[in-house]
N, C-alpha and C positions, 0 to 999 in steps of 0.2 A: 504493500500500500504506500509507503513510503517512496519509492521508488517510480511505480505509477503518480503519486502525487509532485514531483519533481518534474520529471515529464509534462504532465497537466500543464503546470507553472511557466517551464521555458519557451515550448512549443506552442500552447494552446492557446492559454490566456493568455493573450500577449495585446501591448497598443493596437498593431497592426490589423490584429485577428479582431478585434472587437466589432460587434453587428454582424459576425458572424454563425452560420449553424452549422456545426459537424452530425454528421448522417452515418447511424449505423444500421446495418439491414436486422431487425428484431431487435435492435438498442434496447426496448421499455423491458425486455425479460433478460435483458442477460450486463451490458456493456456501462446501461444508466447505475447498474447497482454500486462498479468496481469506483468508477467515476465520482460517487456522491460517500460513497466508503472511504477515497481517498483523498479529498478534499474537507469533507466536514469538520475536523478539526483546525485546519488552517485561518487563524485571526483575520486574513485578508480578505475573505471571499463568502459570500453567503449565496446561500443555492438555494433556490425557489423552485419545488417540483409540478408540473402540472398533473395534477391531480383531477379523477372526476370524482363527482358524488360518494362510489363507493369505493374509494383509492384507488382506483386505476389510477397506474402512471402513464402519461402520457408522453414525459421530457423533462428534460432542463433546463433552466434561466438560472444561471452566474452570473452576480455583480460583484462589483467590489464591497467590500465591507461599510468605507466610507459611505456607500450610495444604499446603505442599505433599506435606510428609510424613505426613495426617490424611487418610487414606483414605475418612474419614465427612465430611470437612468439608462444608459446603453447597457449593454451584457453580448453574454457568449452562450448559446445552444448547441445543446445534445439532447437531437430528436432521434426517432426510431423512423427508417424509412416505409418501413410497413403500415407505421399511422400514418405516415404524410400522402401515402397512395390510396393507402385506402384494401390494398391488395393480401388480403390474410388469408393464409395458407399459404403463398406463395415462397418457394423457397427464394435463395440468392441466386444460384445457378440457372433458375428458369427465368427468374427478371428480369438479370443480366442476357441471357440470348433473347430476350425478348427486343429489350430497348435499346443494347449495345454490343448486339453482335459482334462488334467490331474487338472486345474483349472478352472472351470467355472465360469461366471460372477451370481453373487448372484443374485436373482431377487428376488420381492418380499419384497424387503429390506427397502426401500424407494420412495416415489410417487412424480417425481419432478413436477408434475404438480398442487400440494397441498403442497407440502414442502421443506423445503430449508435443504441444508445438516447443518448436526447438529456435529460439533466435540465434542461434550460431552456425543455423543449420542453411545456407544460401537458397536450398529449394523451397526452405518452409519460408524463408522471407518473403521469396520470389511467389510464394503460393498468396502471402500475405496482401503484398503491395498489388497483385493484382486482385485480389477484391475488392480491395478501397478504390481503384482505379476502373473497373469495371462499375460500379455502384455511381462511383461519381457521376460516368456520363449516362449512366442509365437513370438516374436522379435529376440528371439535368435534363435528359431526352423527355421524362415525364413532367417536366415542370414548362420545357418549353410546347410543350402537345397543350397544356392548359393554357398557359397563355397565347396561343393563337388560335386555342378553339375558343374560348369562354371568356379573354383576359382577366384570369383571376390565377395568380402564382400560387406554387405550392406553399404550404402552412403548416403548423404543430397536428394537426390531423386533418384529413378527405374532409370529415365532418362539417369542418369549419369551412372549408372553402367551399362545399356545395349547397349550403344553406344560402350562403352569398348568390349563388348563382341562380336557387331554385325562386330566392325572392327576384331577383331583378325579372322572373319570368311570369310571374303572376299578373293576371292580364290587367289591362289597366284600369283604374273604375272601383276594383274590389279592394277592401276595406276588412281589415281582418282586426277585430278585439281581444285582446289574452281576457279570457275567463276570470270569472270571481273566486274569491280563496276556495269558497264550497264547492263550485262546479270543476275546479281543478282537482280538487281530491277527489273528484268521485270518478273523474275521466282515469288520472294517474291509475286508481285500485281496481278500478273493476273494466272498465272500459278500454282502456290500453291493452290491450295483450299483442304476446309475438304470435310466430308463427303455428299452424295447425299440426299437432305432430304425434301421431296414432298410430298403433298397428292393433289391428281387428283382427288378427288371429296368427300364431305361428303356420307357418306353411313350408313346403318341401315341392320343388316342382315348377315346369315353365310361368313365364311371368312375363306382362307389359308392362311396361315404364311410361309416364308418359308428366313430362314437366311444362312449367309455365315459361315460357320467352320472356325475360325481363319484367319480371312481377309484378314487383314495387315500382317500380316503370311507368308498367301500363297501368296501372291503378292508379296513379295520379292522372291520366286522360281517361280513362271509363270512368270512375264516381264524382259525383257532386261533394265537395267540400263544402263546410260550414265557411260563410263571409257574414261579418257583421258581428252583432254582438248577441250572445242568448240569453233569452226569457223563461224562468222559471213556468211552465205552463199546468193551473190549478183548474182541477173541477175534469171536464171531457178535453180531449186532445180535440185542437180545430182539426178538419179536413184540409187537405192538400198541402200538408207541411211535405218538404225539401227533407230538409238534414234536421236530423234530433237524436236526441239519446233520449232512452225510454228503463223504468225502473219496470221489469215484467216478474211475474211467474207463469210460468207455460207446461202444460202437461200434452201429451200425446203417445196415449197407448202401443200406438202402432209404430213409435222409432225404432228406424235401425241403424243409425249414423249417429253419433254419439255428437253434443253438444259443446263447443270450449268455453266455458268461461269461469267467473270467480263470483265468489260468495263470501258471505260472514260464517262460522261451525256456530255449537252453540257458547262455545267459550271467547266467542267475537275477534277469532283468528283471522284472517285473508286466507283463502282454501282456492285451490284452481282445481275444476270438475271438467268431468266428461261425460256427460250424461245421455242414451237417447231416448226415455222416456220422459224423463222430468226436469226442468229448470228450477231449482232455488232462487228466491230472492235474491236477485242481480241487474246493474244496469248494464244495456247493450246499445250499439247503431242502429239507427234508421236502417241501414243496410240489413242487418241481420233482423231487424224484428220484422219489414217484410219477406224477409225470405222465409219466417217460420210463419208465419200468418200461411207464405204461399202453398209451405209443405200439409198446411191442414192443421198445426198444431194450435192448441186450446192456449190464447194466451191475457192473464190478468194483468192490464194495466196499474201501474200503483203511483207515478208520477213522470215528469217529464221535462226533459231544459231543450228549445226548440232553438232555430236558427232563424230567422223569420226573412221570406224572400224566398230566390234559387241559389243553388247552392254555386260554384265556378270549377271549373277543369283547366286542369295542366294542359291542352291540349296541342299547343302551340311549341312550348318545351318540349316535351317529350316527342313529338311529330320530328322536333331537330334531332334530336337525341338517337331519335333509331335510325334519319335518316343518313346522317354522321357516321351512326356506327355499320351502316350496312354499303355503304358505299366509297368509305376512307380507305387510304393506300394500307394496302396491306389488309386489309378485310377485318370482319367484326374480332380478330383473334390478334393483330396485330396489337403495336404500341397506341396507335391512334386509337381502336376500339378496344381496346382493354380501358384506357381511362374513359371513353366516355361511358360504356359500363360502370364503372368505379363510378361516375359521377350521379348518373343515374340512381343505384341501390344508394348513396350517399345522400341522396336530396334531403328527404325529409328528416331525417335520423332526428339531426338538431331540436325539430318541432317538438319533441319530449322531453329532452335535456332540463334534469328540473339542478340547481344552480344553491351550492352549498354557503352562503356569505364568508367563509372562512379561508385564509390563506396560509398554507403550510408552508413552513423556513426551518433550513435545517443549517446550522450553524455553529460556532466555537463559543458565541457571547450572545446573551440574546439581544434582539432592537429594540430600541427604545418603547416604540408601541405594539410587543408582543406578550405574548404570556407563555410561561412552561407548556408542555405539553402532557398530561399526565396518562393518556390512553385511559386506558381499565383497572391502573393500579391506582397504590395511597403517594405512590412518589411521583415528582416530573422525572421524566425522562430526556436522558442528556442527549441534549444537542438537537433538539425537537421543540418549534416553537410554530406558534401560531397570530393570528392576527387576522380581526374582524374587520372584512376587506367592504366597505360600501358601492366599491364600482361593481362588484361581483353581484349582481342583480339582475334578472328576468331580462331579455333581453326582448327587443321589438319583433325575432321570429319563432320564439318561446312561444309556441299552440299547441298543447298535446292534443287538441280535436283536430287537427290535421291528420299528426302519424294516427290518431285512432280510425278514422275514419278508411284510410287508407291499408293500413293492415287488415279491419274488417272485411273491407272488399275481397282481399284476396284470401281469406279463410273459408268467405263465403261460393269465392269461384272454385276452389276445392272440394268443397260440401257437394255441390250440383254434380262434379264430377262426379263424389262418391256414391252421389244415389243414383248415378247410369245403371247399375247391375250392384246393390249395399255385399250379395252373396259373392259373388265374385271381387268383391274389390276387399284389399290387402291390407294397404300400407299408405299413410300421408304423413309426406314431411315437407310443410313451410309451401314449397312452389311444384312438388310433385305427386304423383299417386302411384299406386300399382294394383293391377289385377291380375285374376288367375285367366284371364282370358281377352281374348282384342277386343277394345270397344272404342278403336280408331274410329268407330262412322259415326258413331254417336257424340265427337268429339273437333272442336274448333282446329283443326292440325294445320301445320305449315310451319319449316324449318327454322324461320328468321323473324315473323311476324311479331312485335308486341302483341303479349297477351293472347297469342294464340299458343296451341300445346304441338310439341315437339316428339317426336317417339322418342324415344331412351333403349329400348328393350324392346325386342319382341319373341317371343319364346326361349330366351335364355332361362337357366334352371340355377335357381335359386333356393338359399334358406334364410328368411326370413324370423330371425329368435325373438328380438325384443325391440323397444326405440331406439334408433341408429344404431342398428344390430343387425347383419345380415351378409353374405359370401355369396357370391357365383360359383358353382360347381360344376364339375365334368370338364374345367378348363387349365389349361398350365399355369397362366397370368393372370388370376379371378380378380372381380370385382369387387372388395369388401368394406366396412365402414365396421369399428365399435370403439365407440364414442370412450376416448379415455385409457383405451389401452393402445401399446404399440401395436399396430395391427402387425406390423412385419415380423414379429416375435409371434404372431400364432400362424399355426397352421394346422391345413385340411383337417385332419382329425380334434384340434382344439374347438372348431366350429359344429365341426358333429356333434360330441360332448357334450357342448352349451344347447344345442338344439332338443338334446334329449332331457336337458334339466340338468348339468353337470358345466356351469362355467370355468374358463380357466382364469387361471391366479398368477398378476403382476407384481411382483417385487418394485418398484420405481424411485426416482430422485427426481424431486418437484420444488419450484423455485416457492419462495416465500413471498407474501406480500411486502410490497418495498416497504412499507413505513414501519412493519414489523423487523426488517433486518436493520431497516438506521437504529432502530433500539436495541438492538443487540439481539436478536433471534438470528443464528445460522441460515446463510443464503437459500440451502437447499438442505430438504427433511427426506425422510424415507417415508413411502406410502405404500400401503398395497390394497390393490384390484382384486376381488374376488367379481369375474365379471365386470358391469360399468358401477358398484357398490364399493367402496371406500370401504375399509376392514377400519375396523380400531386399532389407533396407534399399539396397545398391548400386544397385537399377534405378531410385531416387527422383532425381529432378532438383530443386537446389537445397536 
């Protein structure tokens, strides 16, 4: 640490370098930790993490010590390339031949699963400095595709820079209000949900696949958004409302597609259900409450916050967006459309982002206007300080009736899927389905189109175990997902096993939450999988 924090010092921080951002690819899980490890002690320097809500780290802001209380001062960043694109899952090696072919990542070079990198070592340098230098123009290649698609440069996360984009595209005329303290909480809890994500029965056997073309996409041009401000609506709902959220309980004997949403238990928990006969006491979209009116289901109004007027469509945005991504050099797969993708799935994100007032500083001395940090314990905790930041406030595209609006949509274009054939259909996650049989004709297809469905599959043979749980079989190179283990560490027979009710068991090394390691928790714990279930730290040996 010492050694790296010398380094830091000569090289990094330096006059010259200052308003600078250095870019590591994955930086927020691995590079930000050594960084803020070997700096926090140093009197000179105070390091501002961004932080969301639930401490994701996002980066770092370095000022000087003197500047520590100059909220504008200049500084030095260390962002993660991965937020700044937007592009997760992605490794280095596919980014890099994505954006700059012109550098490819060395392979062959070094085996980190036998060796450690060696600086003495001229290959492992050479393996080094071309990462950095592969990443650099591939860093650049993506920042320059944004600004001459969008003129909006890359930033601390996708996030931020396409909220910018997705406002400048809202048509003009519409008028959006942030919600009232009440109508926020009740969108946040019960109304917001992610994606739809269910498996309706274990299965063994051919299967269709069949996914949405840019989802979240097309869901901002198919539904009507809430514009204006809402009206709590008492007594009978008026006729020919637009966009509302509706406080229902709904029963229908005859469900076969199970229901997502949340509820209160009776100990006034937040509960997330699947139900297909019954709703609990919950609020939902305009969207979904006619689509269960249209399936027949019995449903008791209990109250109502409306939008009053028609609601507005993306439709103009996103009409660019596809037609960008389906027509730029290099095609939808390229650099050009991979970020307007990224830009796309990025729009709305922000519209949810709900905004903690507080600013974490990790430091040698605290600032004048900070206080200790004391976590969960009786003590502060050294070198962790905080500060009650008033610019850190709701911002002008802070609507979580937006992303709710918009995610419902597309649970609900799933739904309709599912009830093509309820016996034959499988498996929904988020933007796709599966069935044990083709019901390609019964289904919107076309390869490219927003919002129309793509085939994925068509009688490959599958096992289908649990949520995001499942291998192609009969093949040398299968298809597999389980969520949490190294999938590359199981095989053929550990997917059989789990199929039969016998999952397999992960030994693993998992990073820590950063604000837990600046306190002195070890970077990386041992965990183990049994399946996608976390065992009790007790079953770990050593």
């Amino acid at each position: 640490m010492a050694s790296l924090g010398r380094i830091l010092v000569t090289q990094f921080l330096t006059d010259e370098n200052l308003d600078t951002a250095f870019v590591a690819w994955n930086g927020n899980r691995f590079d930000a930790y050594f960084i803020a490890a070997a700096l926090v002690t140093n009197r000179d320097f105070v390091i501002c993490p961004y932080l969301t809500k639930n401490k994701a780290l996002r980066g770092l802001r370095i000022v000087r010590a003197a500047d520590r209380d100059n909220k504008k001062a200049r500084c030095w960043q260390f962002l993660c390339g991965i937020a700044m694109t937007g592009l997760v899952g992605l490794n280095l090696e596919k980014f890099v031949a994505n954006f700059a072919p012109d550098f490819p990542k060395l392979t062959g070079t070094i085996d980190f699963e036998r060796e450690q990198f060696d600086p003495t070592n001229p290959k492992h340098c050479a393996y080094a400095m071309r990462d950095s230098e592969g990443l650099y123009h591939a860093i650049t290649r993506a920042q320059q595709i944004m600004m001459e698609t969008f003129d909006a440069p890359l930033s601390v996360t996708m996030g931020g820079v396409c909220i910018r984009i997705f406002q400048s595209h809202i048509p003009d005329g519409v008028l959006i209000d942030p919600p009232t303290a009440d109508l926020a909480a009740i969108l946040s809890r019960f109304v917001m949900r992610g994606g739809f994500c269910y498996i309706n029965r274990q299965y063994r056997g051919p299967v269709w696949k069949y996914d949405i073309n840019q989802a979240y996409a097309a869901a901002m041009r198919e539904c009507e958004l809430p514009r204006g401000g809402a009206l709590r609506v008492v007594g009978t709902m008026p006729e020919g409302l637009t966009t509302y959220i509706v406080r229902i309980r709904a029963f229908n004997p005859r469900g076969v597609v199970p229901f997502y949403y949340r509820s209160l238990d009776d100990k006034g928990r937040l509960r997330s259900r699947f139900d297909a006969t019954e709703i609990l006491d919950t609020w939902i979209t305009s969207i979904e409450h006619r689509q269960l009116l249209a399936e027949g289901w019995t449903v008791e109004t209990l109250d109502c916050w409306a939008w009053p007027g028609a609601g507005f469509k993306m439709t103009e945005y996103v009409d660019r967006l596809e037609t960008l991504r389906t027509t730029c050099e290099g095609g939808p797969s390229g650099p050009i459309g991979t970020m307007v993708k990224a830009t796309g799935n990025h729009s709305y994100g922000k519209t949810v982002e709900q905004i903690e007032p507080i600013e974490y500083i990790l430091a040698a001395e605290c600032p004048n206007d900070a206080l200790p940090y004391y976590g969960d314990g009786s003590d502060p905790i050294e070198f962790i300080y905080y500060r009650m930041d008033i610019d850190r406030k709701p911002k002008d595209y802070h609507q979580p009736q937006l992303g709710a609006f918009i995610t419902s949509h597309v649970r609900m274009v799933l739904r309709r899927a599912a009830l093509i054939d309820p016996a034959a259909w499988l498996y929904a996650d988020t933007d796709c389905v599966i069935f044990s049989r083709d019901v390609s004709a019964d289904l919107d297809i076309h390869p490219k189109r927003y919002g129309a469905w793509k085939i994925e599959e068509q009688g490959a043979r599958y096992e289908i175990i649990a949520k995001k749980v499942y291998t192609q079989i009969d093949v040398e190179q299968p298809k597999r997902s389980a969520k949490g283990l190294n999938v590359k560490r199981l095989t053929n027979e550990d997917f059989s096993r789990w199929y039969e009710g016998t999952p397999p068991v992960q030994d693993q090394i998992q990073i820590n939450n950063f604000l837990s390691v600046m306190r002195g928790a070890e970077m990386y714990r041992k965990q183990r999988r049994e399946g996608t279930r976390v065992a009790v730290p007790e079953t770990l040996e050593g």
